[in-house]
C-alpha positions as CSV (number, residue, x, y, z in Angstrom):
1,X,-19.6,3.1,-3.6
2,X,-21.1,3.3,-0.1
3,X,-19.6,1.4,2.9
4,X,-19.3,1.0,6.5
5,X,-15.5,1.4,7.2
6,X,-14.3,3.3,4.8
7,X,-14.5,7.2,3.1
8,X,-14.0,7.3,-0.1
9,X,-12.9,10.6,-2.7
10,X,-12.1,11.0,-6.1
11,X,-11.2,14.1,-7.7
12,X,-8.5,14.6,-10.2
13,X,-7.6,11.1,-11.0
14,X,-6.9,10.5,-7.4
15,X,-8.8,8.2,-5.0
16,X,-8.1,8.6,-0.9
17,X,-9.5,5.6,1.0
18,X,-9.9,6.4,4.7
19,X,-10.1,3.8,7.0
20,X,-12.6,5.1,9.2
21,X,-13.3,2.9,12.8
22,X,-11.5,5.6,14.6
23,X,-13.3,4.5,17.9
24,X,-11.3,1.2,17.3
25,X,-8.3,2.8,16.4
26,X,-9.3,1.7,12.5
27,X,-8.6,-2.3,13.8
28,X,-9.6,-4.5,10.4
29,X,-12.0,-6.6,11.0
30,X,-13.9,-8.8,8.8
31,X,-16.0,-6.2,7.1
32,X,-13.2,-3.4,6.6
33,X,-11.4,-6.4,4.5
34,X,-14.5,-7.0,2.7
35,X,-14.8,-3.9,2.0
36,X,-11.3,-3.1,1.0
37,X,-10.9,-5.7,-1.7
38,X,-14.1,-4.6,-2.8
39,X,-13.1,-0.7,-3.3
40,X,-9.1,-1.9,-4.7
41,X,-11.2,-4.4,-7.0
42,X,-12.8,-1.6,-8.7
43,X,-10.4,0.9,-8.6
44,X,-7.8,-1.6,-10.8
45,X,-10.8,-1.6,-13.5
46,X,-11.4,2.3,-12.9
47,X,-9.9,4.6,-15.6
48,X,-11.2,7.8,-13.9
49,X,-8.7,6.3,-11.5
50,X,-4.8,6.5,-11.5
51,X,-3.5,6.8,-8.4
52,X,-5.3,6.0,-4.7
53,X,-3.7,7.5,-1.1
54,X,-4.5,5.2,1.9
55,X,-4.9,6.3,4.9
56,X,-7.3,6.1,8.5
57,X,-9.1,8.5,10.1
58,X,-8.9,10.7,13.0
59,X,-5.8,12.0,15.1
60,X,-4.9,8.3,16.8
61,X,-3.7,5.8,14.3
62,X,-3.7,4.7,11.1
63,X,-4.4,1.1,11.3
64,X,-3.4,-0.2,15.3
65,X,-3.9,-3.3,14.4
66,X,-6.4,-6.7,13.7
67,X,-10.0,-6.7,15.9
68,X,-8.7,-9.0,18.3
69,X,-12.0,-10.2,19.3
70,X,-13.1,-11.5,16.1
71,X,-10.0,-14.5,16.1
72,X,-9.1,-14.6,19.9
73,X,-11.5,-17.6,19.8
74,X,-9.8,-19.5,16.8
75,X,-8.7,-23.0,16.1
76,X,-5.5,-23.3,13.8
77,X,-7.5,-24.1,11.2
78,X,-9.9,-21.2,11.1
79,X,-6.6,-19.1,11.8
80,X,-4.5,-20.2,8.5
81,X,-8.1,-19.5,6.6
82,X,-7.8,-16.4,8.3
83,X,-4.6,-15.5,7.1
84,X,-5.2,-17.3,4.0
85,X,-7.8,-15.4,2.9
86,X,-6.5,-11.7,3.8
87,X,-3.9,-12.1,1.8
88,X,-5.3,-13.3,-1.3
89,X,-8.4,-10.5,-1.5
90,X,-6.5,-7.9,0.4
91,X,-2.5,-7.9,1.0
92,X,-1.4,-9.3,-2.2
93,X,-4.3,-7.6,-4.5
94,X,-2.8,-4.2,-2.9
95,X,0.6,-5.3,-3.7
96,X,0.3,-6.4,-7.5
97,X,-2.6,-3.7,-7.9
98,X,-1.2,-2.1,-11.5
99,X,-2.0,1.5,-10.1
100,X,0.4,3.5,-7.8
101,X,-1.4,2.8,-3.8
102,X,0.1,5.4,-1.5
103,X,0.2,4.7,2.2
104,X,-0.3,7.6,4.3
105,X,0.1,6.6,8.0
106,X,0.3,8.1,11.2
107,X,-0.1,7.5,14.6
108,X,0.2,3.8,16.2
109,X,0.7,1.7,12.9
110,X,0.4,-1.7,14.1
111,X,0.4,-5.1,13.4
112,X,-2.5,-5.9,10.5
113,X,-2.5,-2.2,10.2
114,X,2.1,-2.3,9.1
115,X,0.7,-5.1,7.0
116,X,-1.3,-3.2,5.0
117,X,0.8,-0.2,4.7
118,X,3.9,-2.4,3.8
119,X,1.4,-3.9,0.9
120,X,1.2,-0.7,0.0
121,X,3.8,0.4,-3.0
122,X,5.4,3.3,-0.9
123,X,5.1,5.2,2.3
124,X,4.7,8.6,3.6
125,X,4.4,9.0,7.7
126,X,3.5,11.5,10.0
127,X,6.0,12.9,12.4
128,X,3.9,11.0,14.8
129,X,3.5,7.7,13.5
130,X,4.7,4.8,16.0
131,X,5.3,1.6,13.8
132,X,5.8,-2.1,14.8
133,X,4.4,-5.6,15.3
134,X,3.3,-6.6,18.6
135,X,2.4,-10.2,17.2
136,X,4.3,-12.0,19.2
137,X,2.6,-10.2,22.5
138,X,-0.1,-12.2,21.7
139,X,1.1,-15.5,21.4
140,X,1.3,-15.3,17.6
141,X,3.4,-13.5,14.2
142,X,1.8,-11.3,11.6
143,X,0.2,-13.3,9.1
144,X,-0.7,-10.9,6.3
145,X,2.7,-10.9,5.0
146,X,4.8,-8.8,7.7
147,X,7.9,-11.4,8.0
148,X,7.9,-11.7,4.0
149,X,7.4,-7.8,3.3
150,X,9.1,-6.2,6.4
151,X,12.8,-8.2,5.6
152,X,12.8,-7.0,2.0
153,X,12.2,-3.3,2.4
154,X,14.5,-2.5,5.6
155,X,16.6,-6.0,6.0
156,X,16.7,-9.8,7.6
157,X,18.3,-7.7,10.9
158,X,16.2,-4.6,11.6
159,X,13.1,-7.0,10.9
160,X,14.2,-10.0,13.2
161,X,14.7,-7.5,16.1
162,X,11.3,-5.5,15.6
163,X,9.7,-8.6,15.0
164,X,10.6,-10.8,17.6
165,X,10.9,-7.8,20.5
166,X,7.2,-6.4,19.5
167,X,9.4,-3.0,19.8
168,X,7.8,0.1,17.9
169,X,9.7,2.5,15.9
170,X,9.6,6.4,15.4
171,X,8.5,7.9,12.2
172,X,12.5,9.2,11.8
173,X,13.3,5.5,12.5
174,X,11.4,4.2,9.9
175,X,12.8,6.5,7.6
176,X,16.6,5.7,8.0
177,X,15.4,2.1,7.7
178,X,13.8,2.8,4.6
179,X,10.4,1.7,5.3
180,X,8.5,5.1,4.3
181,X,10.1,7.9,1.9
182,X,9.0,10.4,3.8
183,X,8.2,12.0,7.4
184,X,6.5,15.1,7.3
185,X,3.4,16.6,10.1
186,X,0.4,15.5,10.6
187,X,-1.3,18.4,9.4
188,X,0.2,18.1,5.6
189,X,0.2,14.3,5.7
190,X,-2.5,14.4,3.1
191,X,-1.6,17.4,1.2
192,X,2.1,16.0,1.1
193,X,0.7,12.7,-0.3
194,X,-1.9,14.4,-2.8
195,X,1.5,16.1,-4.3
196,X,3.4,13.0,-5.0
197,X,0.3,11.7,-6.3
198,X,-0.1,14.4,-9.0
199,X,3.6,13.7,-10.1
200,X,2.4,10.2,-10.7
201,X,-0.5,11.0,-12.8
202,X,1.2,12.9,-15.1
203,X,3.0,10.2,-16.3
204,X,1.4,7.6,-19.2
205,X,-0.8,5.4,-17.0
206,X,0.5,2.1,-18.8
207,X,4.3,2.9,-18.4
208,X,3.1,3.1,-14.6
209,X,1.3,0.0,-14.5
210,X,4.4,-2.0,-16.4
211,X,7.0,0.0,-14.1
212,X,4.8,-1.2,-10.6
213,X,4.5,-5.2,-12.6
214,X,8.4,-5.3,-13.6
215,X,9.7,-4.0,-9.5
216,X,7.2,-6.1,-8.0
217,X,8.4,-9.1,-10.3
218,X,12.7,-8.7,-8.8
219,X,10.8,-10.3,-5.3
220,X,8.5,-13.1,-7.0
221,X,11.1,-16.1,-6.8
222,X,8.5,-18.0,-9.7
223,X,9.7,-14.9,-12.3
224,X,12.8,-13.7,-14.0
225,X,12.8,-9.8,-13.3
226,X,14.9,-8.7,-15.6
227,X,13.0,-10.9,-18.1
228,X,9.9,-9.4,-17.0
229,X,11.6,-6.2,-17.4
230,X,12.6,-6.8,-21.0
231,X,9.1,-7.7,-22.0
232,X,7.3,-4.9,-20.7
233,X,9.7,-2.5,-22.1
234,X,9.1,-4.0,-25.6
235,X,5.3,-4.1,-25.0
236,X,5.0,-0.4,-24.2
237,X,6.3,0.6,-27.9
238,X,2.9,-0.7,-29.2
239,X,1.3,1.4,-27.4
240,X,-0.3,4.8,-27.9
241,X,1.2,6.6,-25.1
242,X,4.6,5.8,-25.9
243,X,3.7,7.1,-29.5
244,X,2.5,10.8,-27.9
245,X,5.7,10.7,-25.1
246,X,7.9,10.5,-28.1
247,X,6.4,12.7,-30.2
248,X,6.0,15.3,-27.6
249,X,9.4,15.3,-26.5
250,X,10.6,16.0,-30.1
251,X,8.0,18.6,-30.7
252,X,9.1,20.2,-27.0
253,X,5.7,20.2,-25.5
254,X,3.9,18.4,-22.8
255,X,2.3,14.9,-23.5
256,X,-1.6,14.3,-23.4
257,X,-1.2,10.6,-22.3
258,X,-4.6,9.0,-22.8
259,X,-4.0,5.7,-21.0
260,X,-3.9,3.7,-24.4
């Protein structure tokens, strides 16, 4: 896959997408969006593929943000097709995507840029990384899912006050609130990240799929978690990894998990 905005590497079952704008501080605009669904559309039907680290390039940021001058010109209607549309081929395919997407952020993380590392299923940050939503700044709120996401992960209080005062947060801040696992330097972000990837690919790529589909299910108000949960738990002893994780475990060795 070739593209504009992004850099993309696969080696070992692991893919690291690299936002790469870094003369606009990685800002999404329309074609990095584009370009995103398009690469996290093929990785879900990619079995060379089991795990995927985001992140942006250069020494500055991560994501700072939306391109400003591509909606500054909006009426509300192009503005909720705006939002709309970002979180149907970008936020929410990240989200629900059934294999493990690693956000590894540092510098400003901002606005549109905190929206797609909270669609992200965890976080790891630099000891750099500045973190918050200057939406309201601009005379508007996120709209890729910041007030839905932001509220579950670190609570209705913390997110109300960096929501509404636009303030930005330390990495170590963000890590007591529980909105990334991890802090550690710049300079391992992606070796740190790479290493909590391999953990995750060791493990039957189905049970890792069900596991991501049941959590995610606990915050979808349309589905019974625990039902959910039930299910895939049953569904998984049909399958052929289960079979070798079992059989392994009895025999004392390590599993060769083929995905099936």
């Amino acid at each position: 896959m070739n593209f504009e905005n992004l850099i993309i590497s696969v080696e070992n079952k692991i893919a690291i997408v690299t936002l790469n704008r870094p003369n606009k501080l990685n800002a999404l605009n329309k074609s990095t969006l584009e370009e995103l669904h398009v690469a996290f559309t093929h990785f879900e039907q990619d079995d060379l593929v089991q795990a995927i680290i985001l992140t942006g390039s250069g020494d500055k940021a991560f994501v700072a943000g939306a391109d400003i001058s591509e909606f500054a010109h909006f009426s509300p209607v192009e503005g909720t097709k705006l939002a709309a549309e970002g979180h149907e081929k970008v936020f929410n395919l990240i989200e629900n995507l059934t294999k493990p997407v690693i956000a590894a952020i540092h510098g400003y993380v901002l606005g549109g840029g905190l929206e797609l590392a909270l669609a992200c299923h965890f976080r790891i940050a630099s000891d750099n990384a500045k973190i918050g939503f200057p939406e309201v700044t601009l005379g508007l709120i996120p709209g890729y899912g910041g007030t839905q996401r932001l509220p579950r992960l670190i609570g209705k209080g913390r997110a109300m006050e960096m929501i509404l005062t636009a303030s930005t947060i330390p990495a170590n801040v963000a890590r007591e609130y529980g909105l990334v696992n991890h802090v550690v330097p710049k300079s391992g972000l992606i070796e740190f990240s790479i290493g909590i990837a391999e953990k995750i690919t060791k493990n039957a790529p189905i049970a890792i799929s069900e596991a991501i589909l049941a959590i995610n299910a606990s915050f979808d108000r349309s589905k019974n978690g625990y039902e959910e949960e039930i299910n895939a738990f049953g569904r998984l002893f049909g399958t052929a990894d289960f079979k070798e994780g079992t059989t392994a475990f009895l025999e004392k060795r390590k599993a060769n998990f083929s995905g099936k």
